[in-house]
SEKOL-821647 format. One record per residue (C-alpha): residue in three letters; residue number from 1; x, y, z. Coordinates in nm, 3 decimals, padded with zeros to 5 digits, always signed. Example, Ala and Ser with C-alpha at 12.3 -4.5 7.8 and 13.67 -1.06 7.14 Angstrom:
BEGIN
[rec ala, 1, [+01.230, -00.450, +00.780]]
[rec ser, 2, [+01.367, -00.106, +00.714]]
end
This chain:
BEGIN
[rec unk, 1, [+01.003, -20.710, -05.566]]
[rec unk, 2, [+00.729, -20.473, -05.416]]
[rec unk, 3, [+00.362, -20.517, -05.521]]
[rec unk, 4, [+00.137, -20.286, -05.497]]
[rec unk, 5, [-00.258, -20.459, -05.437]]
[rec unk, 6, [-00.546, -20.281, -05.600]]
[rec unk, 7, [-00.391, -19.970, -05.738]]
[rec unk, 8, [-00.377, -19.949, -06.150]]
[rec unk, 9, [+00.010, -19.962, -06.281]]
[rec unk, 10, [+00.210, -19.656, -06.329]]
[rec unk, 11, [+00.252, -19.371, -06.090]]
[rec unk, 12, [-00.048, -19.249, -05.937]]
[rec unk, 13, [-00.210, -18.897, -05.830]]
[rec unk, 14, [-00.488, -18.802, -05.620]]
[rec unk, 15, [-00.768, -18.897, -05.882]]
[rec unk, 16, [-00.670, -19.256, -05.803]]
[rec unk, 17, [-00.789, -19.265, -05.447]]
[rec unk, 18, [-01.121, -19.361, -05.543]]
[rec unk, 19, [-00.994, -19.686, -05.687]]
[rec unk, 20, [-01.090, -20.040, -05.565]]
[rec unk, 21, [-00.885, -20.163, -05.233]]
[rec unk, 22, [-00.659, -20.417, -05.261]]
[rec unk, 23, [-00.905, -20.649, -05.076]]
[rec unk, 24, [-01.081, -20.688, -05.414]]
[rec unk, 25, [-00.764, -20.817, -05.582]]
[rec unk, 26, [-00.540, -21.008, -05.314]]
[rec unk, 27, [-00.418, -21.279, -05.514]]
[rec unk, 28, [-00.164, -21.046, -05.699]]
[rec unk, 29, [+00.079, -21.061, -05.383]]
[rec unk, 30, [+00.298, -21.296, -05.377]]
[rec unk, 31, [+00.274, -21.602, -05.143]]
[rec unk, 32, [+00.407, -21.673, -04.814]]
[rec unk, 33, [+00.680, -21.915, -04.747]]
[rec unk, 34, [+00.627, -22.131, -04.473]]
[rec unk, 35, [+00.913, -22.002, -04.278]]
[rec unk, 36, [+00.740, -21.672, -04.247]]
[rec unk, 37, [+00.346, -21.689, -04.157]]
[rec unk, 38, [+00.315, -21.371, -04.048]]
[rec unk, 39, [+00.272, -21.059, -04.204]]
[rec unk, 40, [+00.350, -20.650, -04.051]]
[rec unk, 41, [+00.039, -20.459, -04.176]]
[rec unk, 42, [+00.142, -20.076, -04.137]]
[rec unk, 43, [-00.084, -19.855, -04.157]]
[rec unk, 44, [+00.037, -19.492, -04.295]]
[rec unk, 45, [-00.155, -19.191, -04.363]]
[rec unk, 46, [-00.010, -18.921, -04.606]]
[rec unk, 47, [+00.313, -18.778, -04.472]]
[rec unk, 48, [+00.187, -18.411, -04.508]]
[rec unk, 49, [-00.124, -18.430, -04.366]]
[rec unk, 50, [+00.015, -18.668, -04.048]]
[rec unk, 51, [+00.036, -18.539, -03.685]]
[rec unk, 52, [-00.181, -18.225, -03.711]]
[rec unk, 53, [-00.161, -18.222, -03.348]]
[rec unk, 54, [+00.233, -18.161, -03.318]]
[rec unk, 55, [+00.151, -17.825, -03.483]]
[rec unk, 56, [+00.177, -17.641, -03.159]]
[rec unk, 57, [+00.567, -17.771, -03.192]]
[rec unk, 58, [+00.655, -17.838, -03.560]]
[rec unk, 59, [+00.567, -17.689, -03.865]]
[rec unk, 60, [+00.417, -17.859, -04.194]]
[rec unk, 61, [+00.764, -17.962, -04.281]]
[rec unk, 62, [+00.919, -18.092, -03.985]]
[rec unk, 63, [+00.573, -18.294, -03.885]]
[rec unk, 64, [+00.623, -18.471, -04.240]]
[rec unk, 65, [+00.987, -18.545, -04.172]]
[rec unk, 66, [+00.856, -18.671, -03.841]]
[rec unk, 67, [+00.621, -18.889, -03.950]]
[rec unk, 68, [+00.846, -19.044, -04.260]]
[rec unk, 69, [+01.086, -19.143, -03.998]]
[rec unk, 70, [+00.901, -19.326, -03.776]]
[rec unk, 71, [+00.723, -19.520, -04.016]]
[rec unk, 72, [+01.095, -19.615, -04.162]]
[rec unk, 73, [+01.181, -19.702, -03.826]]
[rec unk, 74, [+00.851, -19.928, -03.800]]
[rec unk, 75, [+00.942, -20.111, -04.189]]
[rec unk, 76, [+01.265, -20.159, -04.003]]
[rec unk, 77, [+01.155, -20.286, -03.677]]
[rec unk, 78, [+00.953, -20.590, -03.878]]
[rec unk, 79, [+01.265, -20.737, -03.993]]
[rec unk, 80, [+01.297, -21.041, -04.130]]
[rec unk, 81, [+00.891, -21.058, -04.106]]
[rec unk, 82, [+00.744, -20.930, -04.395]]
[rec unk, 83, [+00.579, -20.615, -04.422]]
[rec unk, 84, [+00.277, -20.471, -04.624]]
[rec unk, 85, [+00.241, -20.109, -04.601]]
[rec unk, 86, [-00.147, -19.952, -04.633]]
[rec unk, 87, [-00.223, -19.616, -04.736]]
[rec unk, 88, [-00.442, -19.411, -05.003]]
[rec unk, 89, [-00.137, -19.169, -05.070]]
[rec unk, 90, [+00.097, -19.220, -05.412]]
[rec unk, 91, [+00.387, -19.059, -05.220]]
[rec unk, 92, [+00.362, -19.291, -04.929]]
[rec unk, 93, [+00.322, -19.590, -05.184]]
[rec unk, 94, [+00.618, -19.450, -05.412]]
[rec unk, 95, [+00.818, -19.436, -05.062]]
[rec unk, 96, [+00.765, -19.834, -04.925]]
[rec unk, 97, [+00.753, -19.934, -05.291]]
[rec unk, 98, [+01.160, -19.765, -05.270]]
[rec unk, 99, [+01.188, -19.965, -04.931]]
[rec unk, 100, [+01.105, -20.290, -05.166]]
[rec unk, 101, [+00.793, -20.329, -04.942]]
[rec unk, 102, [+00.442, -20.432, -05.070]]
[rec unk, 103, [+00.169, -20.180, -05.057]]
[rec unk, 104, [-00.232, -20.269, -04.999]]
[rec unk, 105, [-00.418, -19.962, -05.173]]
[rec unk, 106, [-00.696, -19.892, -04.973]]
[rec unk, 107, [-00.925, -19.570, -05.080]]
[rec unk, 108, [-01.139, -19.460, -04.854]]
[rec unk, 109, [-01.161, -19.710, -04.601]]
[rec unk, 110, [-01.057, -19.486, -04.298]]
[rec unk, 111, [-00.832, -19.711, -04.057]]
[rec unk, 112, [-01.043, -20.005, -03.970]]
[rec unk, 113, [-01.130, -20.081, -04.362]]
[rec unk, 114, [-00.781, -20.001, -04.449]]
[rec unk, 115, [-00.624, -20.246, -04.162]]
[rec unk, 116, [-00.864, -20.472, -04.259]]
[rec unk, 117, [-00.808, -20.527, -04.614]]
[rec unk, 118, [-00.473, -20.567, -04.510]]
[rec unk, 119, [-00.474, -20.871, -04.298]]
[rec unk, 120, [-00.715, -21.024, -04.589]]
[rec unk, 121, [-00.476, -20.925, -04.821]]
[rec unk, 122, [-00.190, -21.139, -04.586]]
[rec unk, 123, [-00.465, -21.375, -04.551]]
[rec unk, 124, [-00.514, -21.468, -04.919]]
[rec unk, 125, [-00.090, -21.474, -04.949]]
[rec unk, 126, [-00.101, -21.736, -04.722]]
[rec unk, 127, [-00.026, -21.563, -04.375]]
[rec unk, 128, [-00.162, -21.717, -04.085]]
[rec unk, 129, [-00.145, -21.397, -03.884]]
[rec unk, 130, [-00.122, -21.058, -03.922]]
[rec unk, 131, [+00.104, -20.783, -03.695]]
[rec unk, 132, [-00.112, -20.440, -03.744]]
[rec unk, 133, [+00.148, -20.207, -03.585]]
[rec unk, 134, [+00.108, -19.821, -03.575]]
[rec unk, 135, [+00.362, -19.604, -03.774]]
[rec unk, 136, [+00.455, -19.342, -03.514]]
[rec unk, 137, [+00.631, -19.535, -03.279]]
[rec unk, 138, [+00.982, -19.385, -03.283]]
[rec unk, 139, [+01.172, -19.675, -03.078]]
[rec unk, 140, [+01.024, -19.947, -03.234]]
[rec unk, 141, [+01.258, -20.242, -03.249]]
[rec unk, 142, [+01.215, -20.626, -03.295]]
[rec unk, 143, [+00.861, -20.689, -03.405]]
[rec unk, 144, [+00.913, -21.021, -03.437]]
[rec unk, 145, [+00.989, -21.118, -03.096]]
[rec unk, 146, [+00.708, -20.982, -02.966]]
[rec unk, 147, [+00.493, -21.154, -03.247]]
[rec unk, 148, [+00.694, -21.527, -03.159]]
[rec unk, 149, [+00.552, -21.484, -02.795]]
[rec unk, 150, [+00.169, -21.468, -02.905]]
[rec unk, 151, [+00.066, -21.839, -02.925]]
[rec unk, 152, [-00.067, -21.955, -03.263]]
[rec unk, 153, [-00.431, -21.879, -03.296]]
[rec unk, 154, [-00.442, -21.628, -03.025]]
[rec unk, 155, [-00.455, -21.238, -03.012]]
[rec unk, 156, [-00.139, -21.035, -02.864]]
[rec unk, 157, [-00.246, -20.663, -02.795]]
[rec unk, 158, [+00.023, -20.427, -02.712]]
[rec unk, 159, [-00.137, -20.116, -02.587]]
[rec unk, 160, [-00.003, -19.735, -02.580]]
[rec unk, 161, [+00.190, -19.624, -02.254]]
[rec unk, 162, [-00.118, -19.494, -02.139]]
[rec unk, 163, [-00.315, -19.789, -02.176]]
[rec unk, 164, [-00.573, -19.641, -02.390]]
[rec unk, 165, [-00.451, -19.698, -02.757]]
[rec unk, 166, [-00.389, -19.974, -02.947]]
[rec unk, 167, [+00.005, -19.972, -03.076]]
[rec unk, 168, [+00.024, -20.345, -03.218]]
[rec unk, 169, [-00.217, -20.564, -03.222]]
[rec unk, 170, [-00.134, -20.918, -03.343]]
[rec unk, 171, [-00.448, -21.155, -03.477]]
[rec unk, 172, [-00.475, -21.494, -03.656]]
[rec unk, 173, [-00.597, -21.392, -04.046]]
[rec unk, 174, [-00.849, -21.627, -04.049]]
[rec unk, 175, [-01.020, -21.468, -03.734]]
[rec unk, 176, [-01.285, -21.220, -03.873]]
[rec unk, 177, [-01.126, -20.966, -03.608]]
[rec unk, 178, [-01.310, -20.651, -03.593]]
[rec unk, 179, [-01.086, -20.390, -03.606]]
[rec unk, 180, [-01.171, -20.052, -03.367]]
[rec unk, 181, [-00.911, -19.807, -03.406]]
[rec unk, 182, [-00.919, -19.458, -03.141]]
[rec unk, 183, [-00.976, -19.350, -02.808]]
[rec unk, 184, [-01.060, -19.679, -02.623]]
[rec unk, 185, [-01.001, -19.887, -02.863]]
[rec unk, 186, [-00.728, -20.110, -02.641]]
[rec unk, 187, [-01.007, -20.207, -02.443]]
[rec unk, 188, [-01.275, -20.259, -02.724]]
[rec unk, 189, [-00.960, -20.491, -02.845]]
[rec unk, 190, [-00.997, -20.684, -02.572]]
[rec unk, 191, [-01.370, -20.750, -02.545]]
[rec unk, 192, [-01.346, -20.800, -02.964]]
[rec unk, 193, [-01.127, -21.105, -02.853]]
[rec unk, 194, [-01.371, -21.225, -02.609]]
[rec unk, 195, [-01.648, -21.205, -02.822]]
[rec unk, 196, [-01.423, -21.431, -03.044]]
[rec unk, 197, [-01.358, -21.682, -02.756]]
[rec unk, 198, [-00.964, -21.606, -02.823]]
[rec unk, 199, [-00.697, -21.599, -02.550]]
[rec unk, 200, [-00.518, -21.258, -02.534]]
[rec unk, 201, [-00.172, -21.198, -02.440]]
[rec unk, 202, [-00.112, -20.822, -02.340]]
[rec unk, 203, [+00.244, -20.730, -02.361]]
[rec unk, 204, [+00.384, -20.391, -02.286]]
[rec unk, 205, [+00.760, -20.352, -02.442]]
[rec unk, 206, [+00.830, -20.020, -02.367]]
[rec unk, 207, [+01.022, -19.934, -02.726]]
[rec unk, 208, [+00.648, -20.017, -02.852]]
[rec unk, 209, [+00.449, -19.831, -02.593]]
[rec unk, 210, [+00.591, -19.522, -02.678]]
[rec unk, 211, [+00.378, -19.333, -02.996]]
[rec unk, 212, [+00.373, -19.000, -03.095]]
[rec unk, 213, [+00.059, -18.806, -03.131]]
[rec unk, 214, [+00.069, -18.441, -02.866]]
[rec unk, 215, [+00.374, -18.232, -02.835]]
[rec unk, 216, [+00.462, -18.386, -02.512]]
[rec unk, 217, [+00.512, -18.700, -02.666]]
[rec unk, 218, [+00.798, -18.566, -02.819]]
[rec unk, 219, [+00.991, -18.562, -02.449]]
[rec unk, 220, [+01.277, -18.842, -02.486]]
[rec unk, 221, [+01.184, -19.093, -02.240]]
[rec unk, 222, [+01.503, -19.188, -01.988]]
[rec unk, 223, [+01.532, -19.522, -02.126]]
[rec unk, 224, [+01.555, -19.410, -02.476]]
[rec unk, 225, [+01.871, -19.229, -02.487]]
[rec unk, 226, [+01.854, -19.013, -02.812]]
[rec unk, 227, [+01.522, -18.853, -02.831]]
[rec unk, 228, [+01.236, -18.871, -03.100]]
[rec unk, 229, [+01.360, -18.534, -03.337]]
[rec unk, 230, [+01.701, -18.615, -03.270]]
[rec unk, 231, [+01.717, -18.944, -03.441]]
[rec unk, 232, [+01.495, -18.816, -03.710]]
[rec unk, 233, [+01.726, -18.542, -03.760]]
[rec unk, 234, [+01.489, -18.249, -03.640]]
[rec unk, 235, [+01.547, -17.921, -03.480]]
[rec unk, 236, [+01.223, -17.822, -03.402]]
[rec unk, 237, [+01.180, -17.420, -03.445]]
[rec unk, 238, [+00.993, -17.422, -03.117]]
[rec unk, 239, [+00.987, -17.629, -02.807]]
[rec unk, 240, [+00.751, -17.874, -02.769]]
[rec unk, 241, [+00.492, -17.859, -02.479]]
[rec unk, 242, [+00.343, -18.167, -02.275]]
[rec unk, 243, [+00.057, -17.964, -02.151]]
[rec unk, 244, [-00.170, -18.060, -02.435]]
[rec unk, 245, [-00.421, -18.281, -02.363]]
[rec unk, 246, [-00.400, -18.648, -02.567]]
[rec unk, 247, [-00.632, -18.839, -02.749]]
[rec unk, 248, [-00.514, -19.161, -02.899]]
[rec unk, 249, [-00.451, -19.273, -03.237]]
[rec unk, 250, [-00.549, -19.258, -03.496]]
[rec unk, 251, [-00.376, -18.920, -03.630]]
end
């Protein structure tokens, strides 16, 4: 059954996003079995105010479709790890609550608290590491694979196509990881791991390389076969453009 950490019971509305995050009340999720130590922390922001910078090729509609799809696609992609969804938005908590996923409530935090509080929140279930992986990946596809080949105790980075961005980054709970999410932050990733005297292992599957933040991202890669609206069932009212420039995540 789906938990949801630090929000009050009942549905929620906007007045509840000044609530306590779910850091402050952790031991409410449900522990881990010992067959699965690691946890998928996914990060969503609210669906209608996601991917401002597709507006040149979507409208307010079609952008939310967008982005409820690919974070599906992500839930999806962790199978059989488990997953805990964060975000400070009741309909993205009433959606992965319908998915049967747990959700960390996390007000106000911006992306680093909000990751954060999610790998203590795996932490305090008993996780020994924690996947933070990026909604907006539209190919994502077997998570835990890539998590198996990151040795115990070590950090696995997988970065953004363009090796700027941060797609998944894979650390033990117990780390104190510092979490610095934007422009960069694949390489402020890497030197967080140093400072932590941590191996890395850098690994670059393409179906997780591949995020979604400028119009041109929205070109179907060869390798991909159906492209990113077509799978989420999108016909875009214009076409999209990959002359903008890009700035990684977060969006």
């Amino acid at each position: 059954m789906a938990r949801t950490l630090g929000a009050p019971p009942g549905p929620l509305t906007r007045a509840d996003a000044g609530r306590a995050p779910c850091a402050a009340t952790v031991r409410r999720l449900l522990p881990m079995s010992s067959a699965a130590p690691a946890v998928v922390v996914v990060p969503v922001k609210a669906f209608e105010r996601a991917k401002l910078r597709l507006a040149p090729a979507l409208t307010a509609p079609e952008r939310a479709a967008l982005a409820r799809h690919m974070a599906a696609t992500v839930v999806a992609a962790a199978q059989p790890l488990r997953v805990l969804v964060v975000c400070d938005d009741p309909d993205v908590r009433a959606w992965a609550e319908a998915l049967g996923v747990d959700v960390c409530w996390t007000p106000g935090l911006g992306l680093d608290g909000a990751v954060t509080a999610g790998v203590a929140a795996a932490r305090a279930a008993g996780a020994t590491a924690a996947a933070v992986c990026h909604a907006d990946l539209p190919y994502a596809r077997d998570l835990a694979a890539v998590v198996a080949e990151v040795p115990v105790g070590q950090i696995g980075l997988v970065p953004d196509r363009h090796e700027d961005g941060t797609n998944v980054a894979i650390v033990p709970t117990g780390a104190g990881f510092t979490f610095a999410y934007g422009p960069g932050s694949f390489g402020r990733h890497r030197a967080e791991a140093e400072r932590l005297g941590l191996p890395v292992t850098v690994l670059r599957p393409v179906h997780l390389g591949w995020d979604v933040d400028e119009p041109g991202d929205l070109t179907s890669p060869e390798w991909a076969g159906a492209g990113v609206l077509a799978t989420a069932g999108i016909e875009p009212t214009s076409a999209p453009s990959a002359d903008a420039p890009r700035r990684s995540e977060p969006t």
